[in-house]
N, C-alpha and C positions, 0 to 999 in steps of 0.2 A: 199609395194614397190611402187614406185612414176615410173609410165612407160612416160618417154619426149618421147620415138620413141619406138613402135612399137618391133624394131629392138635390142634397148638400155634400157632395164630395170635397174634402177638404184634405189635403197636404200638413203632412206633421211640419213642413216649414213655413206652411201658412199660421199655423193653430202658434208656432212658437214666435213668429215676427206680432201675430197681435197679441199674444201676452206679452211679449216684452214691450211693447206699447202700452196695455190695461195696468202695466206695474204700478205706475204712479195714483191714478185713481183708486188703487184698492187698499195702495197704503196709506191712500188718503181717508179711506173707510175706518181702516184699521185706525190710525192716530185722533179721527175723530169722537170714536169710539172712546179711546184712553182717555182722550184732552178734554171729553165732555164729562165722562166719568169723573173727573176729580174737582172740575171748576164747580159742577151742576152741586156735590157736595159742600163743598166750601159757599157758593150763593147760599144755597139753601138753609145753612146754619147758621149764616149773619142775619137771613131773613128770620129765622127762627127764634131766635135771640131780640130782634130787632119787635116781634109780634109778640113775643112771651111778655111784654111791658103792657101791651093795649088791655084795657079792659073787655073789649069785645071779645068772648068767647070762641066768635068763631074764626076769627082773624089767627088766633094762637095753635085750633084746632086745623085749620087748613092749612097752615107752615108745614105743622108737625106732619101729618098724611099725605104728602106731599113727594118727596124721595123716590121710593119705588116705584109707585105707579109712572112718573117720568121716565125713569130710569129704564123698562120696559117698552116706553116710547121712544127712546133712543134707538134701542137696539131693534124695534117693528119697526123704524122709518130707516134704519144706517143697512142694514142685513139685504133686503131686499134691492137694495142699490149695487150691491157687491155683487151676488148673486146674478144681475143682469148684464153687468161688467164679465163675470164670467162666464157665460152661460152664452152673451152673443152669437160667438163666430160659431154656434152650434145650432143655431136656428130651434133650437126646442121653444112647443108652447109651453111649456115649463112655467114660464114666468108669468103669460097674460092668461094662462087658466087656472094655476095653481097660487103663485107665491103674492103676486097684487089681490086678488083675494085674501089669502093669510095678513096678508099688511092692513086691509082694511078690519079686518075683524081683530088685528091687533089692535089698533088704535080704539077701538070701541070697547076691549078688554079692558085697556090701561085706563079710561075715562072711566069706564062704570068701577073697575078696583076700585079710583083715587073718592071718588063719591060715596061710597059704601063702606070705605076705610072714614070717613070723611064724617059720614051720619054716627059710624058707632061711635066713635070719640067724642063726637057732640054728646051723644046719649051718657055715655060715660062720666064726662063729665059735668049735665044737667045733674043727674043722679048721684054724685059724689058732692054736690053746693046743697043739694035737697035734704042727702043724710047731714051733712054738717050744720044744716037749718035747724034740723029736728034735734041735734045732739046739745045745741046749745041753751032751746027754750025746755027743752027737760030738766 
């Protein structure tokens, strides 16, 4: 018997009957991971394309800053699911002390990124119509 805690003695035939159970779900992690990665691109550039038309500034601005910060929310909200997929039949606080914390202050990383990516492009570009104002009545 392989003792992880004290508390949790567990059997390397138990640890291997429920990974080979956990299989399906983690390659489900895994392929979500992949399948979101290429769609969330592909959206993202039709919408990109599809807002680079609007005259609203910010509409064009928010397509474009848009990508990574997501993309980072994928992997704070897919990671942490895996992780407790594997981590179960070990009974660690592992997850409800350490990693659902980490999840939560990921999702608040990604959200202030996409905003702050989000203000400077604005800035950017207010600033780049303002010089081409002044360039013209000179």
């Amino acid at each position: 018997q392989v003792a992880v805690d004290s508390r949790v003695p567990l059997s390397a035939t138990e640890l291997r009957a429920y990974y080979s159970k956990a299989g399906g779900p983690l390659l489900g992690c895994v392929l979500l991971l992949l399948v979101s990665a290429v769609w969330l691109k592909r959206v993202l550039q039709a919408i990109q394309k599809r807002m680079a038309t609007r005259k609203q500034e910010w509409e064009s601005s928010f397509s474009y800053v848009m990508y990574r910060p997501i993309q980072l929310l994928i992997w704070v909200l897919t990671v942490p699911y895996a992780l407790n997929i594997l981590l179960r039949p070990l009974k660690l606080p592992l997850i409800r002390k350490y990693v659902l914390p980490a999840r939560s202050f990921g999702i608040l990383v990604a959200v202030t990124w996409f905003l702050l990516q989000w203000v400077v492009h604005m800035q950017y570009k207010v600033f780049r119509s303002i010089d081409a104002q002044k360039g013209k009545t000179e």
